[in-house]
N, C-alpha and C positions, 0 to 999 in steps of 0.2 A: 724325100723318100719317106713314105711310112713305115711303121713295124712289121707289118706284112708281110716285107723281102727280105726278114731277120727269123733264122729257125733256132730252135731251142732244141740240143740234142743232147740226151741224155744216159747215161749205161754205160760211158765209157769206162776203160781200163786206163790205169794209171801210166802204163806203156805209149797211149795213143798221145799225140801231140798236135800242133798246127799245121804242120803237111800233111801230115797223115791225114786229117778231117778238110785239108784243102783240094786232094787228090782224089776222096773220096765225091765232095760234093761237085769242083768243076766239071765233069759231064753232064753236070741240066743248065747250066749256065755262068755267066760273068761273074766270080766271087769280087765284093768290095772288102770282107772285113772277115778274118776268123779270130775269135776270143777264147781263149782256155782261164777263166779264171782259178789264181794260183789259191790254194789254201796257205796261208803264210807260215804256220807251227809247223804241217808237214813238210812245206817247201815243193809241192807239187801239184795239180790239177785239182780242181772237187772233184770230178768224174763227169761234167757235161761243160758244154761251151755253145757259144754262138757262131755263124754262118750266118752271114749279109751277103745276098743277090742284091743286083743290078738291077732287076726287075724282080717284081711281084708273082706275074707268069713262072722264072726260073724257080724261084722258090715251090710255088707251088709243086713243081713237077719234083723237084727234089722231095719235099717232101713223101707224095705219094707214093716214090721210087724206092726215100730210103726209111723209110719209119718200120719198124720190126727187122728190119735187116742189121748184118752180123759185121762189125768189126775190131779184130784181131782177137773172131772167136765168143765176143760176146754180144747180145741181141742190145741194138741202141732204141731210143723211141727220139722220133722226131717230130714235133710239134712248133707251131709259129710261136715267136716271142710274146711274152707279154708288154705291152707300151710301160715303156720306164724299167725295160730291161734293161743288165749289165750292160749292153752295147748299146743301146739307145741311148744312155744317159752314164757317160765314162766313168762318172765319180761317184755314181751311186753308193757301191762296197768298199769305197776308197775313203779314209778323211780327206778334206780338200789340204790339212794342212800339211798330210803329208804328199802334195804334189812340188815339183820345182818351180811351175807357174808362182803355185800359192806363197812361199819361201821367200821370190822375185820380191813378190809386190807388197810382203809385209818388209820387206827387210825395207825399198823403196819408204815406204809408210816413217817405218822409225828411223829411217834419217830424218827425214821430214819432219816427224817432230822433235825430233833433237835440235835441229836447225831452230826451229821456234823455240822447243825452254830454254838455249844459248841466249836468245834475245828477250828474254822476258829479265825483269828483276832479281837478285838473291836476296834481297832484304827479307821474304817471306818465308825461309827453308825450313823453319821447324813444323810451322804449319803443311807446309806441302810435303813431307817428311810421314807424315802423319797420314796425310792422304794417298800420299803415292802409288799404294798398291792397289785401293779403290780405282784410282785413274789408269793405272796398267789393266786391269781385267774391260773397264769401262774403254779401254781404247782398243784391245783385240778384242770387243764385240765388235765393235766401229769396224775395224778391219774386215770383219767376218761378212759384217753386211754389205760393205761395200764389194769386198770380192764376188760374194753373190751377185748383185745387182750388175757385177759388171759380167759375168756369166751369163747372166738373164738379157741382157741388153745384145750380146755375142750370140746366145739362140735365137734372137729376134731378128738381127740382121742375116742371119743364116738363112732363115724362113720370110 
Protein backbone atom coordinates (compact mmCIF):
# COMPACT_ATOMS: atom_id res chain seq x y z
CA UNK A 1 0.00 0.00 0.00
CA UNK A 2 1.18 3.54 -0.38
CA UNK A 3 0.56 6.73 1.57
CA UNK A 4 -2.16 7.77 -0.78
CA UNK A 5 -4.83 5.50 0.93
CA UNK A 6 -3.88 7.24 4.44
CA UNK A 7 -5.76 10.70 5.13
CA UNK A 8 -4.54 13.21 7.52
CA UNK A 9 -7.59 14.88 9.35
CA UNK A 10 -7.41 17.62 11.13
CA UNK A 11 -9.81 20.20 13.51
CA UNK A 12 -10.87 17.63 15.65
CA UNK A 13 -12.47 18.13 19.03
CA UNK A 14 -11.18 16.64 22.03
CA UNK A 15 -14.70 14.74 22.23
CA UNK A 16 -14.17 12.96 18.93
CA UNK A 17 -12.54 9.46 19.10
CA UNK A 18 -11.82 6.37 16.85
CA UNK A 19 -15.43 5.34 16.12
CA UNK A 20 -16.42 8.32 15.89
CA UNK A 21 -13.82 9.27 12.84
CA UNK A 22 -14.40 5.26 11.72
CA UNK A 23 -18.16 5.90 11.20
CA UNK A 24 -17.71 8.94 9.72
CA UNK A 25 -15.12 7.85 6.97
CA UNK A 26 -16.58 3.99 6.16
CA UNK A 27 -19.23 5.31 3.74
CA UNK A 28 -16.50 5.83 0.77
CA UNK A 29 -14.88 2.68 1.67
CA UNK A 30 -12.99 -0.40 3.39
CA UNK A 31 -11.18 1.46 6.58
CA UNK A 32 -7.68 -0.65 7.34
CA UNK A 33 -6.38 1.63 10.10
CA UNK A 34 -7.77 4.78 12.25
CA UNK A 35 -4.95 6.58 14.63
CA UNK A 36 -5.80 9.39 17.17
CA UNK A 37 -2.41 10.10 18.38
CA UNK A 38 -2.57 10.66 22.16
CA UNK A 39 -0.67 13.79 23.49
CA UNK A 40 0.82 12.01 26.62
CA UNK A 41 0.88 15.25 29.44
CA UNK A 42 -2.91 15.85 28.46
CA UNK A 43 -3.57 12.24 28.22
CA UNK A 44 -5.99 12.76 25.25
CA UNK A 45 -5.87 13.28 21.29
CA UNK A 46 -3.65 16.20 19.58
CA UNK A 47 -6.86 17.12 17.73
CA UNK A 48 -6.19 15.25 14.24
CA UNK A 49 -5.60 11.53 13.40
CA UNK A 50 -5.22 9.23 10.47
CA UNK A 51 -7.75 7.10 8.34
CA UNK A 52 -6.13 4.08 6.14
CA UNK A 53 -8.44 2.82 2.98
CA UNK A 54 -8.03 -0.17 1.35
CA UNK A 55 -7.76 1.38 -1.67
CA UNK A 56 -6.40 4.62 -3.00
CA UNK A 57 -9.86 5.25 -5.09
CA UNK A 58 -11.68 5.09 -1.43
CA UNK A 59 -9.56 7.55 0.01
CA UNK A 60 -9.69 9.74 -2.61
CA UNK A 61 -13.59 10.08 -2.49
CA UNK A 62 -13.47 10.36 1.20
CA UNK A 63 -11.47 12.99 0.91
CA UNK A 64 -13.30 15.20 -1.55
CA UNK A 65 -16.47 14.24 0.43
CA UNK A 66 -15.19 15.13 3.74
CA UNK A 67 -12.40 17.94 3.74
CA UNK A 68 -14.28 21.22 5.08
CA UNK A 69 -17.06 19.32 6.54
CA UNK A 70 -18.32 19.60 10.20
CA UNK A 71 -17.77 16.96 13.05
CA UNK A 72 -19.34 17.16 16.46
CA UNK A 73 -19.97 20.87 15.24
CA UNK A 74 -16.54 21.79 14.19
CA UNK A 75 -15.13 22.27 10.51
CA UNK A 76 -12.16 19.34 9.98
CA UNK A 77 -9.73 19.52 6.94
CA UNK A 78 -8.86 16.60 5.31
CA UNK A 79 -5.80 16.02 3.24
CA UNK A 80 -3.55 12.79 2.25
CA UNK A 81 -0.83 11.79 4.47
CA UNK A 82 2.52 12.75 4.34
CA UNK A 83 4.93 9.45 3.49
CA UNK A 84 6.55 8.76 6.88
CA UNK A 85 3.39 9.64 8.64
CA UNK A 86 2.21 8.69 12.17
CA UNK A 87 0.74 5.56 10.48
CA UNK A 88 2.92 4.95 7.89
CA UNK A 89 5.86 4.41 10.10
CA UNK A 90 4.19 3.31 13.88
CA UNK A 91 7.24 4.48 15.78
CA UNK A 92 7.92 7.57 14.36
CA UNK A 93 6.48 9.86 17.71
CA UNK A 94 7.23 6.91 19.79
CA UNK A 95 10.90 5.97 21.38
CA UNK A 96 11.45 2.54 20.14
CA UNK A 97 12.51 2.03 23.74
CA UNK A 98 9.50 2.47 25.06
CA UNK A 99 7.71 -0.21 23.00
CA UNK A 100 7.30 -3.97 24.52
CA UNK A 101 8.73 -5.43 21.26
CA UNK A 102 11.85 -3.18 22.16
CA UNK A 103 12.03 -4.27 26.19
CA UNK A 104 11.65 -8.13 24.63
CA UNK A 105 14.73 -8.02 22.85
CA UNK A 106 16.91 -5.90 24.97
CA UNK A 107 16.16 -7.76 27.84
CA UNK A 108 16.90 -11.16 25.40
CA UNK A 109 20.28 -8.99 24.48
CA UNK A 110 21.41 -8.79 28.39
CA UNK A 111 20.91 -12.20 29.15
CA UNK A 112 22.99 -12.94 26.51
CA UNK A 113 25.71 -11.07 27.66
CA UNK A 114 25.54 -12.04 30.92
CA UNK A 115 25.75 -15.55 29.87
CA UNK A 116 29.16 -14.37 28.22
CA UNK A 117 30.76 -12.16 31.28
CA UNK A 118 29.78 -15.53 33.57
CA UNK A 119 32.32 -17.30 31.13
CA UNK A 120 34.90 -14.85 30.64
CA UNK A 121 37.77 -14.47 33.62
CA UNK A 122 37.57 -12.48 37.15
CA UNK A 123 41.13 -12.08 37.24
CA UNK A 124 40.76 -8.64 35.37
CA UNK A 125 37.77 -6.78 37.72
CA UNK A 126 39.37 -3.68 38.53
CA UNK A 127 40.13 -2.82 35.22
CA UNK A 128 36.83 -3.76 33.80
CA UNK A 129 35.27 -1.94 36.78
CA UNK A 130 36.68 1.03 35.45
CA UNK A 131 35.32 0.51 32.01
CA UNK A 132 32.13 -0.83 32.81
CA UNK A 133 29.93 1.96 32.22
CA UNK A 134 31.83 2.93 28.81
CA UNK A 135 30.86 -0.83 27.80
CA UNK A 136 27.08 -0.50 29.07
CA UNK A 137 26.35 2.77 26.82
CA UNK A 138 28.65 1.10 23.97
CA UNK A 139 26.37 -2.06 24.25
CA UNK A 140 22.77 -0.14 24.13
CA UNK A 141 24.09 1.58 21.11
CA UNK A 142 24.74 -1.98 19.78
CA UNK A 143 21.19 -2.81 20.93
CA UNK A 144 19.82 0.14 19.27
CA UNK A 145 21.30 -0.78 15.97
CA UNK A 146 20.57 -3.97 15.91
CA UNK A 147 16.83 -3.42 16.68
CA UNK A 148 16.87 -1.01 13.95
CA UNK A 149 18.19 -3.15 11.34
CA UNK A 150 16.02 -5.74 12.50
CA UNK A 151 13.01 -3.43 11.72
CA UNK A 152 14.50 -2.49 8.52
CA UNK A 153 14.95 -6.02 7.47
CA UNK A 154 10.89 -6.69 8.67
CA UNK A 155 9.94 -3.56 6.24
CA UNK A 156 11.76 -5.20 3.59
CA UNK A 157 10.22 -8.52 3.80
CA UNK A 158 6.92 -6.79 4.05
CA UNK A 159 7.59 -5.09 0.58
Amino acid sequence: MTHRNTLFVQGLTPQAHKKLLYYAFIPFGEISRVVLPKDQIKNHHKGFGYVQFESVEDAEAAMDNMDQSEILGQTITVTVAKEGSFLINNHRHRAIWNTQEYTDFTQKKNEQNKLNNENTQEGEKDEEEEDEETDEKKGENIQIEEWNQKKNNEKDNEN
